[in-house]
Structure formats: structure tokens, C-alpha cells
C-alpha positions in Angstrom: 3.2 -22.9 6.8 6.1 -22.0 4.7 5.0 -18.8 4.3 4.0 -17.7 7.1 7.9 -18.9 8.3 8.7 -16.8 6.0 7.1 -14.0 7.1 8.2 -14.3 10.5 12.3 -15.1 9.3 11.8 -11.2 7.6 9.8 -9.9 9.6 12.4 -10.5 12.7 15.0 -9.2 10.3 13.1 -5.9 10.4 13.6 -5.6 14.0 17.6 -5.5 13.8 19.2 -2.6 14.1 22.4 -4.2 12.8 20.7 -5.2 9.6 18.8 -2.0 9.5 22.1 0.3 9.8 23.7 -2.4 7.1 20.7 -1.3 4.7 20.8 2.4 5.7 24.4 2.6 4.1 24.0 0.6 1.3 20.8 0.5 0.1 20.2 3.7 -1.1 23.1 5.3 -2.3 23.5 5.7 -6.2 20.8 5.7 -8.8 21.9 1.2 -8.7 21.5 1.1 -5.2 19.4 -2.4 -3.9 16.7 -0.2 -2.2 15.7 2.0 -5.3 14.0 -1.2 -7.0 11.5 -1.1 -4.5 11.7 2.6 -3.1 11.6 5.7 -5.2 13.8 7.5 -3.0 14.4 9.3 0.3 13.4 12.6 -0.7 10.0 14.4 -2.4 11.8 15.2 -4.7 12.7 12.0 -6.0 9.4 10.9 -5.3 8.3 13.5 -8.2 10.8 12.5 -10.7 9.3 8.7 -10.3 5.8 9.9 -10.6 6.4 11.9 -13.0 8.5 8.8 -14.9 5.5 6.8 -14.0 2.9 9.0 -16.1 5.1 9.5 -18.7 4.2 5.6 -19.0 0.6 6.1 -19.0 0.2 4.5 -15.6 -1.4 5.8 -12.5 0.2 6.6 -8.9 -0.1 6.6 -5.7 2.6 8.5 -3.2 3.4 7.2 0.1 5.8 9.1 2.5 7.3 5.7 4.5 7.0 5.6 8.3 4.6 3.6 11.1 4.3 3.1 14.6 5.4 6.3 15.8 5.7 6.4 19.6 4.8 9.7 20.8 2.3 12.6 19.8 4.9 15.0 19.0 6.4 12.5 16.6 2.9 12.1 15.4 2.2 15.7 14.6 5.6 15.9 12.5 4.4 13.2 10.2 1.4 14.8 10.2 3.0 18.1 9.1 5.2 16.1 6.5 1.7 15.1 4.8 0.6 18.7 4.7 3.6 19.8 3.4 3.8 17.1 1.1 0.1 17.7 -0.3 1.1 21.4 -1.0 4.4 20.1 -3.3 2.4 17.5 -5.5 0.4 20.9 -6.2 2.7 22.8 -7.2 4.6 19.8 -9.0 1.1 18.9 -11.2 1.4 15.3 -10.7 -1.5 13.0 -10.0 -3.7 13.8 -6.7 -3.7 10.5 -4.7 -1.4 9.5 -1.2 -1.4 6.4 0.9 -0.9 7.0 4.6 -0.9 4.8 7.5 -2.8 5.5 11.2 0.2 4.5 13.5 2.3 7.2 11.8 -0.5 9.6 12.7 -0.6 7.8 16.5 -2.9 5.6 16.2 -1.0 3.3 18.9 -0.5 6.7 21.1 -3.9 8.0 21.1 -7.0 7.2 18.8 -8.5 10.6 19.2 -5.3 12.3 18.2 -4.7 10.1 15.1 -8.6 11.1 13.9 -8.1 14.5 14.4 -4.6 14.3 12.1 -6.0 12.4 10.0 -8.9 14.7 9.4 -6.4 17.8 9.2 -4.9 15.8 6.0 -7.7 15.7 4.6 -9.1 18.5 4.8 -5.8 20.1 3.3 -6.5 17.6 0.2 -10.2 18.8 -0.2 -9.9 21.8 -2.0 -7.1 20.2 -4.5 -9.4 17.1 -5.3 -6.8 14.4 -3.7 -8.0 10.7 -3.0 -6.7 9.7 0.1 -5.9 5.9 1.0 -5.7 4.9 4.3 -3.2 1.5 4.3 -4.6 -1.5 6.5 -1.3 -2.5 9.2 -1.8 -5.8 11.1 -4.4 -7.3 12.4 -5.1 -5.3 16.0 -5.1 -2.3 13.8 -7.9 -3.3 12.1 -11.0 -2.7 13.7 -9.7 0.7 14.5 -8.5 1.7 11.2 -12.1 1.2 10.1 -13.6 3.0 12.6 -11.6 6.2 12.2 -12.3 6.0 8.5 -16.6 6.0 9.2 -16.5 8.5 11.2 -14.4 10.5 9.4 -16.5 9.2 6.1 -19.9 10.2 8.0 -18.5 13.6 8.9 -18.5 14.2 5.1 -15.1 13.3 3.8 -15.9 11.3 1.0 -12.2 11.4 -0.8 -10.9 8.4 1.4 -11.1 4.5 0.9 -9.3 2.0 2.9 -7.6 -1.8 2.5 -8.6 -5.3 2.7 -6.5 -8.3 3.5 -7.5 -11.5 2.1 -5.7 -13.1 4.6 -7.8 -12.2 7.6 -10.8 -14.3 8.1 -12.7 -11.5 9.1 -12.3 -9.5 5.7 -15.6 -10.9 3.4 -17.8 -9.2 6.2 -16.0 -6.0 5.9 -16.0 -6.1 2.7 -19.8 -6.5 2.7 -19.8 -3.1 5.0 -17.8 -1.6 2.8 -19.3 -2.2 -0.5 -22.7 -1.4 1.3 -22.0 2.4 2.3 -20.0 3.1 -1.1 -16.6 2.7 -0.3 -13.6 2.6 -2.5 -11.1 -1.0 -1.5 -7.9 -1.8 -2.4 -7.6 -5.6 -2.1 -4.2 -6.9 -1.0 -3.3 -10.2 0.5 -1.9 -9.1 3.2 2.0 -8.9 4.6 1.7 -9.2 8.2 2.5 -12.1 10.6 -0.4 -13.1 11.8 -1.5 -15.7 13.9 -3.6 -18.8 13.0 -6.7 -17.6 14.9 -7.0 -14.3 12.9 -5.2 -15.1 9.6 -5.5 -17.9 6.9 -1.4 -19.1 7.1 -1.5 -21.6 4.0 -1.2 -19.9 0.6 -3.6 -21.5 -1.3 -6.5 -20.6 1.7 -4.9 -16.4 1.2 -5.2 -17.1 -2.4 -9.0 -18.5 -2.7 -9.7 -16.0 -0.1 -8.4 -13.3 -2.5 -10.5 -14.6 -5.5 -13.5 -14.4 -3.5 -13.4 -11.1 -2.2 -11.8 -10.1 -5.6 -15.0 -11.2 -7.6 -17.7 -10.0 -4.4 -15.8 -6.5 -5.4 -15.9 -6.8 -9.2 -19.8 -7.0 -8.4 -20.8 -5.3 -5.8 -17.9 -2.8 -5.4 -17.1 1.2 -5.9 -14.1 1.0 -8.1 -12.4 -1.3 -6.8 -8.7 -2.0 -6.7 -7.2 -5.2 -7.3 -3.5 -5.1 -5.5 -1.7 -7.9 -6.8 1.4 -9.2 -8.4 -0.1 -12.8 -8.9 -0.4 -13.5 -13.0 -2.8 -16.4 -11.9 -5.3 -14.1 -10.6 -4.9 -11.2 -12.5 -6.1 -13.4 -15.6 -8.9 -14.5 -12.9 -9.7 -11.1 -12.9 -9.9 -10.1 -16.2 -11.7 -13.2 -17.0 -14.5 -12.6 -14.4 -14.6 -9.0 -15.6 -15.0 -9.8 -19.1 -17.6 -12.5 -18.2 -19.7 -11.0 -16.6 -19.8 -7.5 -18.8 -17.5 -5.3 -16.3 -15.7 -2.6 -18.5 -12.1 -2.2 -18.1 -12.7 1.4 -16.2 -14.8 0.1 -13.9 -12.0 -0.7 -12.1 -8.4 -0.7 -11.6 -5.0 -3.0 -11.2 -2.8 -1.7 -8.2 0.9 -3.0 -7.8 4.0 -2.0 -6.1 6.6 0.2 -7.2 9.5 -1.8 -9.1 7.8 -5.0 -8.2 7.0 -7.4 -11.7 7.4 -4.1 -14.2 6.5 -6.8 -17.0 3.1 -7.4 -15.4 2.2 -3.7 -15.3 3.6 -3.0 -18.7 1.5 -5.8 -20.2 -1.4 -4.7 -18.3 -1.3 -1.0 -19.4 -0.6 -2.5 -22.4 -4.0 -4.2 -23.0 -5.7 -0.9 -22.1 -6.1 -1.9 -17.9 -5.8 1.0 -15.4 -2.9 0.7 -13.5 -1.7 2.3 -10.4 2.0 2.1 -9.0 2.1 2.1 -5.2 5.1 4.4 -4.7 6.9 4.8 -1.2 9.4 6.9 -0.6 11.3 8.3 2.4 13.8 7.4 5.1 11.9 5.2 7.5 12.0 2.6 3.8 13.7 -0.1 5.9 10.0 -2.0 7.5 8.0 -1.6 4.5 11.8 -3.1 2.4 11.8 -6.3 4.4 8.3 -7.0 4.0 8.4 -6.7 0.6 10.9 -9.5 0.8 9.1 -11.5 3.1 6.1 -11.2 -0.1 8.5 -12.8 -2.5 11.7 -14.0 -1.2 13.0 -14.9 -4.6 13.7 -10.9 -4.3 16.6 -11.8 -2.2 18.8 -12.9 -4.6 18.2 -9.2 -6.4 19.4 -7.7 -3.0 22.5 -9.5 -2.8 23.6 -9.1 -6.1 23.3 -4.9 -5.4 25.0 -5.3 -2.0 28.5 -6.8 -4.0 27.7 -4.3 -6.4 28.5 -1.6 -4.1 31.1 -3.0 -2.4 
């Protein structure tokens, strides 16, 4: 229960404008700035000196251009067009191939056919430059249609796209067992929504067991799967079920977020795991900020200290 109060104190934080404009001035101005832990920047080009920063590291990436829930199709189109233009400068830059994107920036909540057909413009601008495409799972009354953009967009021959799980929704083992059935690549996350009882396990210990369950079903069963957490309890889970049951360390890979437990993902490259940064970047950071709080609100603390910092 505690955590889901949580989730709910930031998540309503989210929705102030005050806080939001607070954030805007302070958050990510100067190389220090509170934001930049968690938020490469607010340009591409800052996005390509962290990638390039993360390689340099021997870790992998992920780039995600920040923004959701757009509200017209106009605004939809120009995030659409910010993904093509985006896809033609990590070309040019020679960084690694692979974006995250979410459907309600494409209009997903506007108008399902017109969020396929963006989609499908993205990634058909990625297939002659060999980019992996990962569609990001938003809350729950996204779901259902999140996965059925991706089949038909997977049956229609676009292979280079995988999507995400949350172990927090109940209804996530029989996705998974669709998923894993046709092929398709998963990033496992636990999820950091607000959800209600009737969808969503609330205590953390049932998101956690969850987790392990799905985590192993995908070690087995899966198409290299990604295991998206910062939890040390079950990344040793992980490794431990891998190396029990005879799954190389290639077979799959670790996924965590951008400036989020940098010890973890140094150890983990470290012991020869493949690791890949989820990096967002952009000016719509302030959503995707708070719920990164809401995750781990011992984060807070961090955000204070850079707020008197730049005072």
C-alpha cells in the first residue's frame, strides 16, 4: 500500500504546473543541474554526447526522445517527424541503432489508426539503417492496444520491433506467453503507473514475485529477452537462474535507466553482462522525471540537494 501512495503522491505532483515550471527553470540548467542525473539532456545533441559517453563504457543504449499523450493529430505528426528526423542524425552520428517510443505521442489517445500508420512510417525510415525499435508499455488502458498495433504491424512484416511487460499487471504472464510464442523481443519492467487494485498487484513483494516469474518464463522461453531492473535482489536471481540452468550471458541482456544505480551497471558490465542504458532526452522530461521518483523516492533527497545547489 505504501507504494502505490507513493505512486499516486508523484504521480499528482506530475500534474502541477507550478511544480512543473519550478522544474523547468531549475532542473536543467548547467552540466550539475538535478534533471541531468536522470535525463541526458534537452537536445539531440546532447543525447549523442551521452550515447556516445555510454559506449565509450562498453554498455549498450537505447535513445528515447521524451513526450506522451499528445492531444491532437497535428501534434502527433510533429513527434512523428521528430522520430524521423532523429533516426536520420543517429546515422550520421554512428552511434548504436535502437530508440524507444511511446504510442500516445504518436496519438494513440487521438486516433488508433493514425498512431499505426506513424508508427509504421518510423519504422519503415529505421529499415534500411538496421534500427531496433521498442515500443514503451504506458498504463494500463493502453495496453491492449499497444499490443495490437505492434501484431499487426509485426504481421505486416516489420520484424525490428519488440514491446514491454509490466509485472505489476495481473494480466502480463498470458502476454508474455503470446509473446514468447510468435518470437517476440520483451523488455521486463515492473511497472511505474498508478494503477488500480483490479488491474495491478499494489503490494511490492506480489510486483516483485510477479517479476521473478515472468523474469524466469522469459530466460526460458524468450527471444532475447531484457531484464529492466534496478533491484540487486533480482538481478542475482537472474544470473543465478541463467547460470543454472545453462543460459549464456548473450542470450540475453540487463536493461536499466539512465543515471539510475551507475554502480549496478558498472558491476554488471563488469562481469561480462550486456547492458543497455535507457536514455531519455528532450523537453517534455518533466512526467517520465517524477515517475522516476515515485520508483525510488530515496531519489528525493538527490533532488533537493541540486535545487540549493542552484540557488
Amino acid at each position: 500500500m505504501i507504494d502505490a501512495l507513493t505512486k499516486a503522491f508523484f504521480h499528482g505532483l506530475a500534474r502541477s504546473r507550478t511544480i512543473e515550471k519550478l522544474a523547468s527553470r531549475y532542473g536543467m540548467r548547467g552540466k550539475r543541474s538535478f534533471g541531468r542525473r536522470f535525463i541526458a539532456g534537452e537536445t539531440m545533441e546532447e543525447a549523442i554526447e551521452a550515447a556516445r559517453a555510454i559506449q565509450a563504457r562498453g554498455m549498450l543504449l537505447t535513445l528515447d526522445q521524451l513526450g506522451e499523450s499528445v492531444a491532437t493529430l497535428a501534434d502527433a505528426d510533429a513527434a512523428t517527424r521528430v522520430y524521423l528526423d532523429m533516426i536520420r542524425r543517429i546515422v550520421e552520428a554512428g552511434i548504436e541503432r535502437n530508440i524507444s517510443l511511446k504510442l500516445t505521442q504518436l496519438g494513440l489517445n487521438v486516433d488508433r489508426a493514425t498512431c499505426t500508420d506513424n508508427l509504421r512510417r518510423i519504422l519503415e525510415a529505421c529499415r534500411p539503417h538496421d534500427f531496433f525499435v521498442r515500443i514503451d508499455m504506458e498504463d494500463s488502458p493502453t495496453v491492449q492496444d499497444t499490443l495490437d498495433i505492434h501484431r499487426t504491424l509485426w504481421e505486416h512484416g516489420h520484424r525490428n520491433i519488440g514491446v514491454v511487460l509490466q509485472s505489476m499487471l495481473r494480466r502480463s504472464e498470458e502476454d508474455l506467453r503470446r509473446l514468447n510464442e510468435a518470437g517476440i523481443r520483451v523488455r521486463l519492467v515492473k511497472g511505474a503507473y498508478k494503477e488500480p487494485k483490479t488491474v495491478a498487484y499494489q503490494r511490492k513483494a506480489d510486483v516483485d514475485a510477479a517479476y521473478q516469474r515472468l523474469m524466469e518464463t522469459m530466460l526460458l522461453e524468450g527471444t532475447y529477452p531484457a531484464i529492466g531492473t534496478h533491484d540487486p535482489v533480482l538481478l542475482g536471481r537472474a544470473k543465478a537462474f541463467a547460470a543454472d540452468h545453462g543460459i549464456a550471458s548473450g542470450q540475453f541482456e540487463f536493461q536499466m535507466l539512465y543515471g539510475v544505480r551507475r554502480d549496478l551497471q558498472a558491476a554488471l558490465a563488469g562481469e561480462g553482462y550486456r547492458v543497455r542504458l535507457y536514455v531519455p532526452f528532450g523537453r517534455q522530461w518533466f512526467p517520465y522525471f517524477m515517475r522516476r521518483l515515485g520508483e525510488r523516492p530515496a531519489n528525493v533527497m538527490f533532488i533537493v540537494r541540486g535545487i540549493l545547489r542552484e540557488r
